[in-house]
mmCIF file of the N, C-alpha and C atoms, coordinates in Angstrom:
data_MODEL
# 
_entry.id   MODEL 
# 
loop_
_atom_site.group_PDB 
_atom_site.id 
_atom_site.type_symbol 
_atom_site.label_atom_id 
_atom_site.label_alt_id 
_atom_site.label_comp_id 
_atom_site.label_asym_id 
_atom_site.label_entity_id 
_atom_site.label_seq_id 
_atom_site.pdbx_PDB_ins_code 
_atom_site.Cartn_x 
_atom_site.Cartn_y 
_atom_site.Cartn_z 
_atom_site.occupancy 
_atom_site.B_iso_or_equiv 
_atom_site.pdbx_formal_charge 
_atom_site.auth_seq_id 
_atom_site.auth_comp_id 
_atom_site.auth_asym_id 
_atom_site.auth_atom_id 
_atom_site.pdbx_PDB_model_num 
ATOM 1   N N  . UNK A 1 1  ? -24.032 19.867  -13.831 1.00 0.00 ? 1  UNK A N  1 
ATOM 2   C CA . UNK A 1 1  ? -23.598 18.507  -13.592 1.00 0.00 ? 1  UNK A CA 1 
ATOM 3   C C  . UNK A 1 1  ? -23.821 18.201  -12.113 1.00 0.00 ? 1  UNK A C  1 
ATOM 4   N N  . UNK A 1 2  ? -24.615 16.873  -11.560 1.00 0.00 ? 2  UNK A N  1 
ATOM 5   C CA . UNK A 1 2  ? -24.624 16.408  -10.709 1.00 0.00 ? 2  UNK A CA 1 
ATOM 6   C C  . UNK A 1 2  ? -24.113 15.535  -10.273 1.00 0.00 ? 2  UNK A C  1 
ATOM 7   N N  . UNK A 1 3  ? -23.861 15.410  -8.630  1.00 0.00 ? 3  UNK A N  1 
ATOM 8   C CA . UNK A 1 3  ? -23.404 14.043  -8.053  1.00 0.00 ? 3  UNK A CA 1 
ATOM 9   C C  . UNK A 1 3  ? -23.860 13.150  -7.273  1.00 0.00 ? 3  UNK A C  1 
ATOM 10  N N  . UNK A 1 4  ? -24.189 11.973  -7.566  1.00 0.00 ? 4  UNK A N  1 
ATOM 11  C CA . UNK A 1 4  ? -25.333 11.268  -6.371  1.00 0.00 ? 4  UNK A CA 1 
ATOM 12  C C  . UNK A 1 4  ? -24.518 10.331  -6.138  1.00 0.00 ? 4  UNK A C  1 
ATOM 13  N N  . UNK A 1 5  ? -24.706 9.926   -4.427  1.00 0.00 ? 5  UNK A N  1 
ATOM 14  C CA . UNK A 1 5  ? -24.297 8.752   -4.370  1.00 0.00 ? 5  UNK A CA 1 
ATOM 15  C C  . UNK A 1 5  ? -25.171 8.073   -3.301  1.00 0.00 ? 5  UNK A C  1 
ATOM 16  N N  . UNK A 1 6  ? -24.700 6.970   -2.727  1.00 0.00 ? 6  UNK A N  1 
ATOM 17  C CA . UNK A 1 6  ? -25.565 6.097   -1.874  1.00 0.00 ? 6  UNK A CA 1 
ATOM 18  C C  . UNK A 1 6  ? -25.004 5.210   -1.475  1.00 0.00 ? 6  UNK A C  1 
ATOM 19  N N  . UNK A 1 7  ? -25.368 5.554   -0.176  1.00 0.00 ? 7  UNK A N  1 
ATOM 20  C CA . UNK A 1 7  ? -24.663 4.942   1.496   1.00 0.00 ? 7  UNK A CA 1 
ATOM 21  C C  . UNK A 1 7  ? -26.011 4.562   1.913   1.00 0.00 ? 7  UNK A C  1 
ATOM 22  N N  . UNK A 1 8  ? -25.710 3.172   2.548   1.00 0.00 ? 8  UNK A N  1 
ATOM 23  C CA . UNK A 1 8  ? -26.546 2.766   3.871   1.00 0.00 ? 8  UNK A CA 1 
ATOM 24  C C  . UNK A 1 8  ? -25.912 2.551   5.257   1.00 0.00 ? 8  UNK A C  1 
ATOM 25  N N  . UNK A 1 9  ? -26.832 2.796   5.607   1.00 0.00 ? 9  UNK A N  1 
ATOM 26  C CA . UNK A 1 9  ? -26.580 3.348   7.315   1.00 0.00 ? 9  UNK A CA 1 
ATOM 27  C C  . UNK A 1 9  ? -26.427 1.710   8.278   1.00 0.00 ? 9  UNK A C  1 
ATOM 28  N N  . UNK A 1 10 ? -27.367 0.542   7.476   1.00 0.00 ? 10 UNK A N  1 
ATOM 29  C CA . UNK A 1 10 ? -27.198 -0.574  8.313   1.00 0.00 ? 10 UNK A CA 1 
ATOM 30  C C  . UNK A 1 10 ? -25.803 -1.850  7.780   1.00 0.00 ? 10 UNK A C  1 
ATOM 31  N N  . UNK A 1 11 ? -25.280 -1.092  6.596   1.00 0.00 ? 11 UNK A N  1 
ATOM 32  C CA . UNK A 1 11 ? -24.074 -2.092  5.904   1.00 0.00 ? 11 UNK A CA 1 
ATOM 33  C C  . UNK A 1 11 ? -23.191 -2.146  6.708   1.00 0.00 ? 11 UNK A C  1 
ATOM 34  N N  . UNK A 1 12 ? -22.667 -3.009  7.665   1.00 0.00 ? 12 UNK A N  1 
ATOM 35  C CA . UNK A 1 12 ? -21.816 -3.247  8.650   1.00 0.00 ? 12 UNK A CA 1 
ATOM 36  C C  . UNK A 1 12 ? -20.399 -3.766  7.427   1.00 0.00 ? 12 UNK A C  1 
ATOM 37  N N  . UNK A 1 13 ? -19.249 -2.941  7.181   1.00 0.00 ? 13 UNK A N  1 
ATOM 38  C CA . UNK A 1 13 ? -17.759 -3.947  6.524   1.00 0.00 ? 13 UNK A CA 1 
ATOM 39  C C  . UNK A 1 13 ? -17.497 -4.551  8.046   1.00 0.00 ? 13 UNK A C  1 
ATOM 40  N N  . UNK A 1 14 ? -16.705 -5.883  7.446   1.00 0.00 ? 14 UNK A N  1 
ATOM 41  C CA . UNK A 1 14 ? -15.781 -6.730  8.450   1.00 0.00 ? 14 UNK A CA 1 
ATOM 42  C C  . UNK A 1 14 ? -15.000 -5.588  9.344   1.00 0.00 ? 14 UNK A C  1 
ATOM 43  N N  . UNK A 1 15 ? -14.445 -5.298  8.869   1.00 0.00 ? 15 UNK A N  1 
ATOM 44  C CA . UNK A 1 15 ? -13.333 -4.288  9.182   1.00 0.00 ? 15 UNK A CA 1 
ATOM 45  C C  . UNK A 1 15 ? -14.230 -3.911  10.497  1.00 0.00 ? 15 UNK A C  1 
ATOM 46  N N  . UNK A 1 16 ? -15.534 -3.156  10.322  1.00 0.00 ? 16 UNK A N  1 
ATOM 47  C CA . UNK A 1 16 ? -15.403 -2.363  11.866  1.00 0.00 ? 16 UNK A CA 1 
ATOM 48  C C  . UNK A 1 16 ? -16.486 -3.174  12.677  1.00 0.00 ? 16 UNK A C  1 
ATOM 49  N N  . UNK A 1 17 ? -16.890 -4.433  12.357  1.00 0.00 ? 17 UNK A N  1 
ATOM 50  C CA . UNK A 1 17 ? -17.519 -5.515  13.427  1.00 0.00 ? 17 UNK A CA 1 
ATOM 51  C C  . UNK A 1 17 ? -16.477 -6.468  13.968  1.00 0.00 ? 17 UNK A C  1 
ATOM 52  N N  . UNK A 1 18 ? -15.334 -5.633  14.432  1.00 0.00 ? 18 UNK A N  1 
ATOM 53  C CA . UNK A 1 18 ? -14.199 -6.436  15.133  1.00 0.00 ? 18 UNK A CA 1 
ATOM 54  C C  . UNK A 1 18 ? -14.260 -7.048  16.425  1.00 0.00 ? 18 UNK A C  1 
ATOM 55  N N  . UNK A 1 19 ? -14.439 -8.454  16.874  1.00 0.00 ? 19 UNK A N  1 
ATOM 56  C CA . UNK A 1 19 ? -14.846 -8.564  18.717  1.00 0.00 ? 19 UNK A CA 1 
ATOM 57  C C  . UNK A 1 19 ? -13.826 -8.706  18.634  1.00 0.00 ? 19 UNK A C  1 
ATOM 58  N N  . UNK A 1 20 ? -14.043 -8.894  20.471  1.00 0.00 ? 20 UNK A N  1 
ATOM 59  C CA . UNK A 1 20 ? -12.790 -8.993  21.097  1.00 0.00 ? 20 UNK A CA 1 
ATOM 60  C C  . UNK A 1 20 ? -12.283 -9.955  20.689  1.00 0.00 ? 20 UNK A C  1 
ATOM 61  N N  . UNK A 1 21 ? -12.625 -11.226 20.490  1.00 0.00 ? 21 UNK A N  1 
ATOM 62  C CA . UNK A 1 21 ? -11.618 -12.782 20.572  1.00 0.00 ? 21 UNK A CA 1 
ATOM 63  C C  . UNK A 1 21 ? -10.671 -12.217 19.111  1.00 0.00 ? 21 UNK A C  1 
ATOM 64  N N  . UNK A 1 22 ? -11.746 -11.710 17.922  1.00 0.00 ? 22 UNK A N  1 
ATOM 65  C CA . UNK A 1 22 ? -10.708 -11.720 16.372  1.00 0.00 ? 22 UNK A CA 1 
ATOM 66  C C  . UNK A 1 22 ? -9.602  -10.543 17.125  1.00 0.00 ? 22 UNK A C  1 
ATOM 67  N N  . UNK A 1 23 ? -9.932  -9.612  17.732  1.00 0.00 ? 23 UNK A N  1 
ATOM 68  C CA . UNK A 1 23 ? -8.772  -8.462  17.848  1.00 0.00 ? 23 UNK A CA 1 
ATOM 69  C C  . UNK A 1 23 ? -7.862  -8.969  18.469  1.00 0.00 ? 23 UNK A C  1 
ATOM 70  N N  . UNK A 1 24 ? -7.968  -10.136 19.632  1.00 0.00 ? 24 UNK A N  1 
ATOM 71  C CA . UNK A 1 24 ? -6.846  -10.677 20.422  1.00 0.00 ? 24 UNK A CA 1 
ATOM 72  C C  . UNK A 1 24 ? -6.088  -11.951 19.415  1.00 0.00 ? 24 UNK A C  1 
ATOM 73  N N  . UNK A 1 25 ? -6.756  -12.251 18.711  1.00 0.00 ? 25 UNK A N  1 
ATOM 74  C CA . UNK A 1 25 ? -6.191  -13.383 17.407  1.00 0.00 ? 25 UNK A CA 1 
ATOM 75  C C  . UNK A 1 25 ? -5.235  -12.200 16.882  1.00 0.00 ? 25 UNK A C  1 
ATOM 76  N N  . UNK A 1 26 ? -5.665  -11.554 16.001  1.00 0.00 ? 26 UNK A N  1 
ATOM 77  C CA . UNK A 1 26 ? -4.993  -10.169 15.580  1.00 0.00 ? 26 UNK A CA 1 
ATOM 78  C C  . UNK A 1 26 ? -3.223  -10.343 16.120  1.00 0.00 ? 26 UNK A C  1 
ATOM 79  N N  . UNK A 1 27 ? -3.940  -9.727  17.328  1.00 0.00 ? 27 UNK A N  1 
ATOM 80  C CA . UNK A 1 27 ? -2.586  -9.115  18.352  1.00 0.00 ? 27 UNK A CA 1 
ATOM 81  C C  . UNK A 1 27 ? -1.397  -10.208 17.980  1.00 0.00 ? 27 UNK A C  1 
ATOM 82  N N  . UNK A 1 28 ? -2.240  -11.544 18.399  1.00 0.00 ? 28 UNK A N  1 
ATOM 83  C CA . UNK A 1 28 ? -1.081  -12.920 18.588  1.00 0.00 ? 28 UNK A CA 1 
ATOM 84  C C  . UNK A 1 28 ? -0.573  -13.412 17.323  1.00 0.00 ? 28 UNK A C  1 
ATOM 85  N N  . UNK A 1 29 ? -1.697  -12.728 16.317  1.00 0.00 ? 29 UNK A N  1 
ATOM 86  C CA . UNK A 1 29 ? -0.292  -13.783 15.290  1.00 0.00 ? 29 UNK A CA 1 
ATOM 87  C C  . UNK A 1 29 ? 0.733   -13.549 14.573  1.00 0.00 ? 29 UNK A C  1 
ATOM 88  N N  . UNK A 1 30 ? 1.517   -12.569 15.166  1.00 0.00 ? 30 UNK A N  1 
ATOM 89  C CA . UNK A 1 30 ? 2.992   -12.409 14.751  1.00 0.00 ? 30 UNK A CA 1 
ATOM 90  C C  . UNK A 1 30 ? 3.465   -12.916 16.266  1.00 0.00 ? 30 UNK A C  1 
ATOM 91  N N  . UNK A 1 31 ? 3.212   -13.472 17.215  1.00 0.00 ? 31 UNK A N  1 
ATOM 92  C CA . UNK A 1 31 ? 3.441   -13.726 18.626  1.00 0.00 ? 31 UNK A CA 1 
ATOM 93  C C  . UNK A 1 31 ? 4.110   -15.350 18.147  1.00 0.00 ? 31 UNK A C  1 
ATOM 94  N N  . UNK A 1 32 ? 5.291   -15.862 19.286  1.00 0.00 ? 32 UNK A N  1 
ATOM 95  C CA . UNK A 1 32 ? 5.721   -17.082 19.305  1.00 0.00 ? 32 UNK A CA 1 
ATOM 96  C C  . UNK A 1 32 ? 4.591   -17.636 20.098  1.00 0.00 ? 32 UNK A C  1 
ATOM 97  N N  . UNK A 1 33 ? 3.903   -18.677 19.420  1.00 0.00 ? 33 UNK A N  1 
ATOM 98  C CA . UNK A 1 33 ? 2.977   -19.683 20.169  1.00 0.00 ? 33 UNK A CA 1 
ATOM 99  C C  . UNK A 1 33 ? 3.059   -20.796 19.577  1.00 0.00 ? 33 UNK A C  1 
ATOM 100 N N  . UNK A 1 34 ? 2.619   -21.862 21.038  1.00 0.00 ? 34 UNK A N  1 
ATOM 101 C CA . UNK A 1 34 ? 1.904   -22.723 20.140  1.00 0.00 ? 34 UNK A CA 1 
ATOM 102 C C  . UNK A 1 34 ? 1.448   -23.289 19.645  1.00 0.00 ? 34 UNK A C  1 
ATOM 103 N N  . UNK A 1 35 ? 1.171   -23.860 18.324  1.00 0.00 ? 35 UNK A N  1 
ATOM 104 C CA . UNK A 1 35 ? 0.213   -23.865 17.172  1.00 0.00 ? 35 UNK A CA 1 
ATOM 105 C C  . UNK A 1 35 ? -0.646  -24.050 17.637  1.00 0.00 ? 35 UNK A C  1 
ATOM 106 N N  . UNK A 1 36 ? -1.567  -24.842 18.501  1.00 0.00 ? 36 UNK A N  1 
ATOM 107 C CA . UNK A 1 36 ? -2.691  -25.350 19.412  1.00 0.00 ? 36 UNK A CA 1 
ATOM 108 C C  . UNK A 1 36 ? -2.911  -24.311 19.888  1.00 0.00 ? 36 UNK A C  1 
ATOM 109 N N  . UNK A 1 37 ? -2.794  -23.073 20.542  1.00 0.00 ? 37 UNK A N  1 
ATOM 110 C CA . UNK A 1 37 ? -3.014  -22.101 21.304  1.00 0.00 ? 37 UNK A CA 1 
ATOM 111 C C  . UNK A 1 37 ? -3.488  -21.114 20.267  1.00 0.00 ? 37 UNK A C  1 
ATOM 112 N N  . UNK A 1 38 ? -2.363  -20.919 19.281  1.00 0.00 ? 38 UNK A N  1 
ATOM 113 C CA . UNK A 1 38 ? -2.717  -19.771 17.684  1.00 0.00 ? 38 UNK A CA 1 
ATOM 114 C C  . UNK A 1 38 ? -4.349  -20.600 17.372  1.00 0.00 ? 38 UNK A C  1 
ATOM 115 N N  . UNK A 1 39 ? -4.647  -21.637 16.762  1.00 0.00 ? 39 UNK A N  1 
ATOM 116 C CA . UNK A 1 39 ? -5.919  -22.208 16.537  1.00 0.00 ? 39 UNK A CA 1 
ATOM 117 C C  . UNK A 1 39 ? -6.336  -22.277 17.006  1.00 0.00 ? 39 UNK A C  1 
ATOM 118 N N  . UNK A 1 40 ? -6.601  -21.933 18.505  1.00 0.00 ? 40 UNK A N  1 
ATOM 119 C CA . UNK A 1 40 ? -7.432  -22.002 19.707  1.00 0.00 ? 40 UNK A CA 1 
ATOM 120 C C  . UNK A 1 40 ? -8.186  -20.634 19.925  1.00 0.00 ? 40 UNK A C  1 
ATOM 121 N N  . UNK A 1 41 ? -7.174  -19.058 19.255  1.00 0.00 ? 41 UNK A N  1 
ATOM 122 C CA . UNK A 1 41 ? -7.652  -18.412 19.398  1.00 0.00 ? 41 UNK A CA 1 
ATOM 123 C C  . UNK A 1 41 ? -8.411  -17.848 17.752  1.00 0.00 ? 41 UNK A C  1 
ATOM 124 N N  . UNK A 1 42 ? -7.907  -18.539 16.802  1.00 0.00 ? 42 UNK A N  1 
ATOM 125 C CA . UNK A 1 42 ? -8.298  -18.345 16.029  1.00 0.00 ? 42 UNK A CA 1 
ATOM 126 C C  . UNK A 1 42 ? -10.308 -18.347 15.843  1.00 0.00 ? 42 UNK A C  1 
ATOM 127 N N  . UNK A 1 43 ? -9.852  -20.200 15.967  1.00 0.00 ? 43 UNK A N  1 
ATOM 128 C CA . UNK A 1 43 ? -11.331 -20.639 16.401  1.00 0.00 ? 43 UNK A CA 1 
ATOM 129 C C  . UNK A 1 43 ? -12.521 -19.863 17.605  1.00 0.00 ? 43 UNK A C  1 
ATOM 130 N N  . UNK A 1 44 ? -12.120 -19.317 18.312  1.00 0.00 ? 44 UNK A N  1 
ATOM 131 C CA . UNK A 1 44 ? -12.710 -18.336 19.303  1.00 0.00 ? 44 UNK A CA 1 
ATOM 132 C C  . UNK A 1 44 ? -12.969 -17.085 18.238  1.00 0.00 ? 44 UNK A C  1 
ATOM 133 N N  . UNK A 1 45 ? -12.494 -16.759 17.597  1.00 0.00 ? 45 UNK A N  1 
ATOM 134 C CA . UNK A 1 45 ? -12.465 -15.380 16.568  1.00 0.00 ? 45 UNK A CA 1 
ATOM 135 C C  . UNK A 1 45 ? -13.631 -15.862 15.193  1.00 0.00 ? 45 UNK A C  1 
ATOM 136 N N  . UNK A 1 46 ? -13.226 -17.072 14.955  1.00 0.00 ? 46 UNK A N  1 
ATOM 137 C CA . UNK A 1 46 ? -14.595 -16.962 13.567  1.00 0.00 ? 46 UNK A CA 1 
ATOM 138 C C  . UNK A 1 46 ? -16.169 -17.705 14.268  1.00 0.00 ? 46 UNK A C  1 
ATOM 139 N N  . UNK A 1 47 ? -16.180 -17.919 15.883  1.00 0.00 ? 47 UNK A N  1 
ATOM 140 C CA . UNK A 1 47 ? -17.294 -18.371 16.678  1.00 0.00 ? 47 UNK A CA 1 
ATOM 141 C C  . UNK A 1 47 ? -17.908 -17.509 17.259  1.00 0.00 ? 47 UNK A C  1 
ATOM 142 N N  . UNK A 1 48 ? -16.882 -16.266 17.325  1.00 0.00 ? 48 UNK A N  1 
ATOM 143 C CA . UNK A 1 48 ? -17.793 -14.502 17.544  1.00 0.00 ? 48 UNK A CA 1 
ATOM 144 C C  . UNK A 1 48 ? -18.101 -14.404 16.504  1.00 0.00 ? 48 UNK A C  1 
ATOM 145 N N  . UNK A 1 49 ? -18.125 -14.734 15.355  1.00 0.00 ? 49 UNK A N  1 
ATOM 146 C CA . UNK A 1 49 ? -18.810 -13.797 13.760  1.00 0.00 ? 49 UNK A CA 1 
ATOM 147 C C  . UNK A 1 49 ? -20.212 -14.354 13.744  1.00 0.00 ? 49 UNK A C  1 
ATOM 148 N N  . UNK A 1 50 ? -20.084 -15.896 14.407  1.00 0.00 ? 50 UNK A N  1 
ATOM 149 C CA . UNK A 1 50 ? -21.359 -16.372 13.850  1.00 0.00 ? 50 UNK A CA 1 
ATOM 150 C C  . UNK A 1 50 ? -22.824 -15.653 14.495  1.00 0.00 ? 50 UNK A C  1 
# 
């Protein structure tokens, strides 16, 4: 009995293409802010993905 499997080496998950702006969104949103500032950094976080 055999086992094969298959991985690629260039499949980037979300999870570990984290920048800085999403990791500092991260940090802040259990943080008192506000709301303008939380969406401020939000928006900075899905403008690094692009």
């Amino acid at each position: 009995m055999g086992l094969m499997g298959c991985h690629s080496l260039n499949a980037k998950s979300q999870a570990t293409e984290e920048t800085q702006e999403c990791l500092a969104y991260r940090a802040m949103m259990t943080a008192p802010m506000d709301p303008l500032a939380m969406q401020q950094l939000k928006t900075k976080c899905l403008e690094s993905r692009k």
